[in-house]
N, C-alpha and C positions, 0 to 999 in steps of 0.2 A: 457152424452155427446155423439154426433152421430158423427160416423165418417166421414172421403171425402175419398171417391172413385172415381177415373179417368175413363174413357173409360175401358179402359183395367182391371179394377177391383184390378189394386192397391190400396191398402190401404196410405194415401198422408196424413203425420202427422208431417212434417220436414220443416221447413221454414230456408231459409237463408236469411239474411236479409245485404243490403250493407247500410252503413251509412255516405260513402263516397267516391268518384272516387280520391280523392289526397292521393298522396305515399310520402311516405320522402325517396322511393329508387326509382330506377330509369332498373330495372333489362332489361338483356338485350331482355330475350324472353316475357315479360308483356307489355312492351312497347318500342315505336320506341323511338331512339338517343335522338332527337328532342324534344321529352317528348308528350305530349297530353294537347287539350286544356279542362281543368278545368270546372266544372259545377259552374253554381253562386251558391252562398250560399243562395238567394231566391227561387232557384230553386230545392234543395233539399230537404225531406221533413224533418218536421222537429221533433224534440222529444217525441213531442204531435202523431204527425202522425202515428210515428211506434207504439209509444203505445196504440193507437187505434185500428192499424192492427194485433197487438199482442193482443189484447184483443179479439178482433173481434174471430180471427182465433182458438185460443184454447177454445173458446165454438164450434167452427165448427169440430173440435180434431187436432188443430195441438199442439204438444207434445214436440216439440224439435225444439228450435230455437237456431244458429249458429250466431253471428255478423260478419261480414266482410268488407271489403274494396277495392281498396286501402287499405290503413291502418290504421282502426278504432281505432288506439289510438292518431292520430294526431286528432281528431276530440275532441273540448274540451267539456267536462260535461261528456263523456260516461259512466264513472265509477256509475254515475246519472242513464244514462238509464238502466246501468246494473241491480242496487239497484230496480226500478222499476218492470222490464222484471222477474227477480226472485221472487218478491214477488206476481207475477198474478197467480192465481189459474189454476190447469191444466199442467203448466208447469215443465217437469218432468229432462227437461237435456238445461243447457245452457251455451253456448263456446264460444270462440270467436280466429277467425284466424290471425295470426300477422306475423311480420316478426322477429318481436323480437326489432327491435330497440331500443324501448321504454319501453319495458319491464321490465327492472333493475327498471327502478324510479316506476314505475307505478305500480308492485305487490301487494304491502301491500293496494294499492288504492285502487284496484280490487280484491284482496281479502276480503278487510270490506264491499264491495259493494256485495257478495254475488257469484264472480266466482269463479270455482273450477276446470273449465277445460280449456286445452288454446293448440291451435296447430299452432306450428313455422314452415313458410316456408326458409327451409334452405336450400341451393343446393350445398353448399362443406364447407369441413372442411381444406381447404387449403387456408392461407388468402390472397393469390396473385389471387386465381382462384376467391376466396368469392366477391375479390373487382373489379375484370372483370365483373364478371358476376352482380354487382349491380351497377357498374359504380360508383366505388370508396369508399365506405362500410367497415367497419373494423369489421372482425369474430368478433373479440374479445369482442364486446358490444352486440352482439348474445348470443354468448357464456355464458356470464356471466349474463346477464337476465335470462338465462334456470337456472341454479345454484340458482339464486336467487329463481326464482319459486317455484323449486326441493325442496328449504329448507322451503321455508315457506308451502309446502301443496298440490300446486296445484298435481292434475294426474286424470288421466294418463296425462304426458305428450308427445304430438304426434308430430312429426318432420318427417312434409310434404316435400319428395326430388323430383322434378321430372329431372328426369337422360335423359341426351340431349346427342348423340354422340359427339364425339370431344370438348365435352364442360367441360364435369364432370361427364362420365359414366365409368374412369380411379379408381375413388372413392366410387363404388356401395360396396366394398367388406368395406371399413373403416364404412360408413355409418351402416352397420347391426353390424359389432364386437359395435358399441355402443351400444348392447341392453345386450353386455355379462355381462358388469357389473354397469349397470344403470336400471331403471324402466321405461324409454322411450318403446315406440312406434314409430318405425322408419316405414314409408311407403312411398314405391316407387310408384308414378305418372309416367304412361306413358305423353310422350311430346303429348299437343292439339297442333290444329290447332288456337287458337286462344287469340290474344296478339298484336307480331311484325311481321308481316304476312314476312316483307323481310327474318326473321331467319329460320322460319319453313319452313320444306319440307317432305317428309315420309323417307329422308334418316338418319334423325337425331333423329327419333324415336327407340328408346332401348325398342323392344316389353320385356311385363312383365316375360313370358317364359324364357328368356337370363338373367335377373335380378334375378329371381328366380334358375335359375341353377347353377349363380356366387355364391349366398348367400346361398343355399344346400349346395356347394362343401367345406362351413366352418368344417362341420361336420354333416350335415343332418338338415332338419327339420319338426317340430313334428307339424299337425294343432292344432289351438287355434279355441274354441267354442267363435264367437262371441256375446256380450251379447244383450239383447233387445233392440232398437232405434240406434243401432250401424250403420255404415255408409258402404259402397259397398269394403270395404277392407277386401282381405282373409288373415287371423292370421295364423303364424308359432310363434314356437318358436325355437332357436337354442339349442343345449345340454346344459343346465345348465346356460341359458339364464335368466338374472332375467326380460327383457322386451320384447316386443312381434318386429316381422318385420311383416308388411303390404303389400299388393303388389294391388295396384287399375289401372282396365285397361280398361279405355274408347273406347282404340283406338284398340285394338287387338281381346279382349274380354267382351265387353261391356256388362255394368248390365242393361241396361234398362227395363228388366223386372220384375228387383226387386224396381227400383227406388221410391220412397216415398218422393221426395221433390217440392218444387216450390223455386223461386227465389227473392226476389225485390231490384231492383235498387235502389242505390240512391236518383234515380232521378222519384221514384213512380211508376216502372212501373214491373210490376208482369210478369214473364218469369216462363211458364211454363217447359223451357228443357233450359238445359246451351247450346246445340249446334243447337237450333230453334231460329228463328230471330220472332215470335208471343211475342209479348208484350201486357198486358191487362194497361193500364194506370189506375193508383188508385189515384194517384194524384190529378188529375182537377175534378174530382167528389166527394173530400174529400173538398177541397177548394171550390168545388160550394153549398156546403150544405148537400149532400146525408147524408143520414139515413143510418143504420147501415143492416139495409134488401138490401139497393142497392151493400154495401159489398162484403153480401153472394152472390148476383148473381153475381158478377164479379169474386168473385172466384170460381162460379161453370161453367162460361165461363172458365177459366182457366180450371179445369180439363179435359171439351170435347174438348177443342184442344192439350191438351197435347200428342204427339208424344207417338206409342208405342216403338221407337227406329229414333237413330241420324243416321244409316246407315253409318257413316265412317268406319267400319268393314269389309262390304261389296263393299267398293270399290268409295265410294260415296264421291265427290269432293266440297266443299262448299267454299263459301266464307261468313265472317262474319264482319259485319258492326262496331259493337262495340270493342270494346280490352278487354280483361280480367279486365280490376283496372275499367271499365266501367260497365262491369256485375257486378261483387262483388266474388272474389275467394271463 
């Protein structure tokens, strides 16, 4: 199996794959009030599609596919493409990001179907805050999906927070005491620029430093070796912690020199960098017939434009076309 290397001679073995722009929440920094207008269901690809592109790309070495959304369990069959996507040769680690909504009924689905791993995005453990910031959301079916999970198998389990000032960075310190006595992976997300453009600003951003010295001040912490195909989060653990804290920081301390992933939409269209507006369309050339050689060159278009860095670190002001539940978290 030969690898993909980018420009920059990263090694590019990580696919994230969106299978859908519709959410059954409504959060307030993902998307505006308003909501967003929906992709057709003919316009998204379709089961066959990804399995094609999953197929395609682990003979070219990608090793680690992600499912995402919006929120890929509203989407029906998946626990299908799960059964599938696990069974393709090559493939050595495969997850899928949720909100958890759906996740109590869904488990046992997704578990015979072949998943073992699954990361919740959670953003407070307080259910008046939980149901502001989803626009009406109840913790408590959160909550008990992860439990669910927990019991039948799944892990690590990862519970994605990204900490917003004045919003829900009062609960940075409750968030990590869950790793004292649970097997979670709690990781702090710095706030993107990209979702509800009216909520964001750089004052609501909680740089990862300030999260990291609230969650030290429990009692220290000891780094965690993270293991092979693992993702740009740095591992602590706390004293006598039986789960790890995470800490990922785009925006302050950005990994883009380690980065090894590529993106696809929905709606077929291959994103080299979460905060690049270069889109390679794989879509209209899967539907016009292309052969599985014209694939590979669109994904090796994709690598030489891949950015060696998004530059908001450095000062750099962007604006982004898409929303977040549009890329694929």
């Amino acid at each position: 199996m030969k690898g993909m290397f980018d420009r920059a001679n990263r090694k590019i073995e990580y696919l994230r794959i969106s299978i859908t722009d519709r959410c059954n929440l409504r959060c307030v920094y993902c998307m505006p009030e308003d909501g967003v207008v929906f992709t057709g269901h003919e316009e998204i690809l379709s089961y066959e599609e990804v399995l094609r592109v999953v197929n395609v790309t682990t003979r070219m070495g990608i090793s680690k596919v992600r499912l995402t959304g919006g929120e890929p369990l509203v989407r029906k069959g998946v626990a299908g493409l799960i059964r599938e996507i696990a069974a393709i040769p090559g493939i050595e680690d495969l997850s899928l990001t949720t909100n958890g909504m759906l996740l109590g009924k869904m488990a046992a689905e997704l578990w015979d179907a072949g998943l073992r791993r699954i990361n919740i995005s959670l953003d407070s453990l307080n259910p008046d805050t939980f149901r502001d910031l989803t626009r009406g959301a109840e913790l408590s079916t959160v909550l008990d999906g992860i439990a669910i999970a927990e019991t039948m198998g799944f892990g690590p389990i990862k519970i994605n927070v990204v900490a917003i000032r004045g919003l829900n960075d009062s609960e940075i310190e409750d968030f990590a005491r869950l790793t004292l006595d649970k097997p979670y992976h709690v990781r702090f997300i710095e706030f993107m620029p990209i979702g509800a453009r009216a909520l964001w600003d750089d004052t609501k951003v909680v740089p990862t430093q300030e999260v990291k010295d609230r969650v030290a001040a429990l009692g220290g912490l000891t780094p965690v070796k993270a293991r092979e195909l693992a993702g740009p989060a740095t591992l602590f653990r706390l004293p006598g912690a039986q789960g790890i804290v995470g800490f990922i920081s785009p925006v302050s301390d950005h990994f883009c020199g380690v980065c090894n992933r590529l993106r696809l939409t929905a709606d077929g269209k291959l994103r080299p960098c979460l905060f690049s507006e270069s889109e390679i369309d794989l879509k209209t050339p899967m539907r016009a017939g292309c052969d599985d050689a014209e694939l590979d060159r669109l994904f090796s278009v994709a690598l030489s434009v891949k950015p060696e860095g998004h530059g908001m670190a450095d000062g750099v002001k962007k604006k982004y076309h898409r929303t977040m539940s549009k890329i694929g978290g």
